[in-house]
Structures are given as C-alpha cells and as structure tokens.
C-alpha positions as CSV (number, residue, x, y, z in Angstrom):
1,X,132.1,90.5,47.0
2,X,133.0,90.0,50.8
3,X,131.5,90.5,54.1
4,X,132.2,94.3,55.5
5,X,131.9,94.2,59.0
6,X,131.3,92.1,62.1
7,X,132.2,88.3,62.9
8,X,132.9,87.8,59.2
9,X,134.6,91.0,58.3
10,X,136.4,90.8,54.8
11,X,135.7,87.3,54.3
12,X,134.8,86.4,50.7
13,X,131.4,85.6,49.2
14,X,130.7,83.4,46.4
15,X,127.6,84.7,43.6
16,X,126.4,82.5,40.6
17,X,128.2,83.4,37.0
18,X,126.1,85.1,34.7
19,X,123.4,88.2,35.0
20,X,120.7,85.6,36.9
21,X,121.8,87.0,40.3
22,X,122.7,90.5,41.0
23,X,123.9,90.5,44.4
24,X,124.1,94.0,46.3
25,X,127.1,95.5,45.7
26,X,129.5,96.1,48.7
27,X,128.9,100.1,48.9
28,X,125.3,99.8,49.0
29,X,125.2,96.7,51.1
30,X,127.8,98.9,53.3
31,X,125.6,102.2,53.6
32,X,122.4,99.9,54.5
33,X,124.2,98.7,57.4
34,X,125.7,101.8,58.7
35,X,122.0,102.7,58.7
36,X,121.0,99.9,60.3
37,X,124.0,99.6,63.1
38,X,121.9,100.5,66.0
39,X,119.0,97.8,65.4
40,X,120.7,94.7,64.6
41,X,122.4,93.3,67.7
42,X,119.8,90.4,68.7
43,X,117.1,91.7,66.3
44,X,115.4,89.0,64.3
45,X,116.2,89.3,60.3
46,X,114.5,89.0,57.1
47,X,116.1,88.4,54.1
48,X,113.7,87.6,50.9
49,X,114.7,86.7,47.5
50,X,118.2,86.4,49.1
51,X,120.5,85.7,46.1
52,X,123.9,84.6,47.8
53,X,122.6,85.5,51.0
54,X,125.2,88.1,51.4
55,X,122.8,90.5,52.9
56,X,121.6,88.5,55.6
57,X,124.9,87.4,56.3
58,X,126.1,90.9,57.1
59,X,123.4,91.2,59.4
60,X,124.5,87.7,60.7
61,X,128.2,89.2,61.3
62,X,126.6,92.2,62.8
63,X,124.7,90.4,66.0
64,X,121.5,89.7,64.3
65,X,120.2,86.9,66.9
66,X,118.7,84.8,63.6
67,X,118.4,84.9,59.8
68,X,116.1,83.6,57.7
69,X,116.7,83.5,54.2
70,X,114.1,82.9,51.1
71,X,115.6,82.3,47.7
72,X,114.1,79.6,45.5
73,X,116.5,80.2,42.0
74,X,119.0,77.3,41.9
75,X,122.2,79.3,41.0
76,X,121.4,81.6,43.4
77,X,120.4,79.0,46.4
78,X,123.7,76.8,45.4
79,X,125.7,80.0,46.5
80,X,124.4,80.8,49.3
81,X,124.6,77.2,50.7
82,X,128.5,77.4,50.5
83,X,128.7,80.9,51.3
84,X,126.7,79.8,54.8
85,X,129.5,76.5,54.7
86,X,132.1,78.6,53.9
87,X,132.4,80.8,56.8
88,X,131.1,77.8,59.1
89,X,127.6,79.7,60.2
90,X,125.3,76.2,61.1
91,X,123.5,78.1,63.6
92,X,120.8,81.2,64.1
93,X,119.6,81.2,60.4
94,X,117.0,79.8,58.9
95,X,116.9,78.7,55.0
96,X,113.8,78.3,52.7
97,X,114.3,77.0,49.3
98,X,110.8,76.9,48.1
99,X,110.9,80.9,47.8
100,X,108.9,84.5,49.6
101,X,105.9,83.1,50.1
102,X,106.3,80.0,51.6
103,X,108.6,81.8,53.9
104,X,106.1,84.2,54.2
105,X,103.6,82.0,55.6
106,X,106.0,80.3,57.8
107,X,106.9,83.8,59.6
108,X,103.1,84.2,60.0
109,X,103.1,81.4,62.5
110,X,106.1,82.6,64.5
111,X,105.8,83.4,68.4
112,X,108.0,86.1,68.3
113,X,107.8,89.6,65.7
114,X,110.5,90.2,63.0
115,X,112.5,93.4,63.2
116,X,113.8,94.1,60.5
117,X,113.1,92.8,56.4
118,X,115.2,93.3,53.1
119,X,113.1,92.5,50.4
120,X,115.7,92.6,46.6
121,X,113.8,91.1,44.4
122,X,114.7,91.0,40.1
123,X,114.5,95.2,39.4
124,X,112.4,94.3,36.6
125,X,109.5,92.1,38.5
126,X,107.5,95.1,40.0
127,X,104.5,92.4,41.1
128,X,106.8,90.8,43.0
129,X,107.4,94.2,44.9
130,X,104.1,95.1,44.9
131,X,103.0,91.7,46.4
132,X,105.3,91.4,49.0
133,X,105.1,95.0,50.7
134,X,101.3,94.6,50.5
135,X,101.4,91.5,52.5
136,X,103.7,92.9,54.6
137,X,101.5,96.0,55.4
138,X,98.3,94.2,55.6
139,X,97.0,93.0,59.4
140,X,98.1,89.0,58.6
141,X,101.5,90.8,57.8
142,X,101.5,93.3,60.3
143,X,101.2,90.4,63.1
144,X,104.7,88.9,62.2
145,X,106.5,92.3,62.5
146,X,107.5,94.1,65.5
147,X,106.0,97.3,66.2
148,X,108.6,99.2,65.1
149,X,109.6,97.0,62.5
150,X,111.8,98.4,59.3
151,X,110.7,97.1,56.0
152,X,113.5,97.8,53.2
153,X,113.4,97.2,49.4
154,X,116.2,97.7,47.0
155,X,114.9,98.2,43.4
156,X,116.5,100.2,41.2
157,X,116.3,104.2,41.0
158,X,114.2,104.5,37.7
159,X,111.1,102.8,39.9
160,X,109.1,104.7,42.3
161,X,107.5,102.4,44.9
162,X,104.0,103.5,46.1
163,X,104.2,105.8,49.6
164,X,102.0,103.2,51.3
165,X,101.6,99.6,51.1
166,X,98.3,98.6,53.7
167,X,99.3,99.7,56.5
168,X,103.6,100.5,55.6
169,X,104.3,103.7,54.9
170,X,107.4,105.1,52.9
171,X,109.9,106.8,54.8
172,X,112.8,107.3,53.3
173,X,114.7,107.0,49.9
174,X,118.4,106.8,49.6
175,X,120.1,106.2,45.8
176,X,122.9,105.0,45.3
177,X,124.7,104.5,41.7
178,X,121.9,102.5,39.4
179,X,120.3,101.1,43.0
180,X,118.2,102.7,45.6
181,X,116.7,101.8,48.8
182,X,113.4,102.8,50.2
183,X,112.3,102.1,54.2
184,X,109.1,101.5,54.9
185,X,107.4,101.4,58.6
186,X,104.4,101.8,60.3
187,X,102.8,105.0,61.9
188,X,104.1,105.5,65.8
189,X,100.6,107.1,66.6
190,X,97.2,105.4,64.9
C-alpha cells in the first residue's frame, strides 16, 4: 500500500496484520481520487472509520487544506499514527480516537462546512452505514457540510445503499473488483 499522488507520491503506508483492517486498495483508492482531482485543493476532508488513514492522506498529498480522521479500533489507530509520523505530516489534520460519532459531534460545532466525506466502515456493519449517512443527511448534519458537499461510502458491491439518506441523495455508483463506491449529495434546486 503507498500513497499515489501528490506531496507524498509512492511513499509507503503501513496497515495492521490480520483481516481486522481492510484498507482501500490502491486502484480503488486511485479511481476515487481521479474523481475527486478538481475538489480537493484547499477543500476541508472527512475521513471516518479511517483504518490506516491512507485515504485521508491521499487527499492530504493532494492539497486538501485539513483532514480529520475518526478511527477508534487500536490496530488500526496504531497504523495510522506512524503512517501520519512516517511521512512527517504534524500539521492540517485532525485525529479522533474515540470513533464517528464523537467526531461527528465535534464537526457539528465547526465554523466552517466540510467538503467532502469518505465514510469505509466494516462491509459487514450495514447500521453503521445506515447511521452515519442519515446523520449526515439530516438538517444537524446538513449544517456541517458545504452546500455542495460530496458524501462517499465504500461498501462492498453485494450491498445496495438506500437512494436517499434525509436529505442526501444517491448519485452515482462505481464498482470496482469486490468494492464499490456510491456518492451521495444534496439537490442543487429545493
């Protein structure tokens, strides 16, 4: 695993051993971003249930102005403490060990809207899914994003996530081997 593009390009990333954490793969995690490429310089990041971080750090490497990352399982969390150490980032991220919904709440309180969130929670915990996007469209959630935010879930192809979440709508699906992604955003006219 190792950072595609950007600042960090080809650097190395370290994951957990064992089947606890499956990080995005590098093809997926490189398809996302070519997607993505025109919204990230300076946008402000979301990366939830963030395994090694690896994600996030792209978007770091890519000109995301900040980062914040929730991940609460102790593997995971241990890897992307010396990921972060290991390519010397100390700056423009922000780390929450105690998991999504603390972090959740803290976004809540922020000033400024989010741009963009990545939500790749265990395939097999649908709640967790479920929970999160519904927050996310709901008005509490809706206050934290920017207008135009992009909400995007990995999960894996065998599930079909609902085509709204409160106010989120479903607008695009992409697979890609075992993995797929589904965008989510809000309605330009109300």
């Amino acid at each position: 695993m190792r950072v595609i593009a950007g600042t960090y390009r080809s650097r190395p990333l370290a994951a957990p051993r064992g089947l606890g954490t499956r990080p995005t793969s590098d093809r997926l995690r490189e398809t996302l971003f070519n997607i993505l490429a025109p919204r990230l310089e300076g946008c402000r990041f979301v990366d939830l249930y963030a395994g090694t971080g690896a994600v996030g750090i792209e978007a770091i490497s890519r000109g995301a102005a900040h980062v914040w990352f929730a991940e609460n399982a102790d593997p995971a969390l241990a890897s992307l403490r010396a990921n972060l150490a290991a390519l010397k980032i100390t700056q423009g991220f922000t780390l929450e060990p105690r998991g999504v919904g603390a972090m959740l709440q803290r976004l809540a309180k922020l000033k400024e809207p989010v741009d963009i969130v990545f939500l790749d929670p265990p395939y097999e915990a649908e709640a967790e899914y479920a929970n999160t996007l519904q927050f996310l469209g709901s008005a509490r959630g809706r206050e934290m994003l920017a207008p135009d935010a992009l909400v995007i879930a990995e999960h894996s192809k065998k599930t079909a996530l609902a085509a709204r979440y409160g106010a989120l709508e479903h607008t695009r699906l992409l697979k890609q081997g075992d993995a797929a992604l589904s965008f989510f955003g809000f309605p330009a006219a109300e």
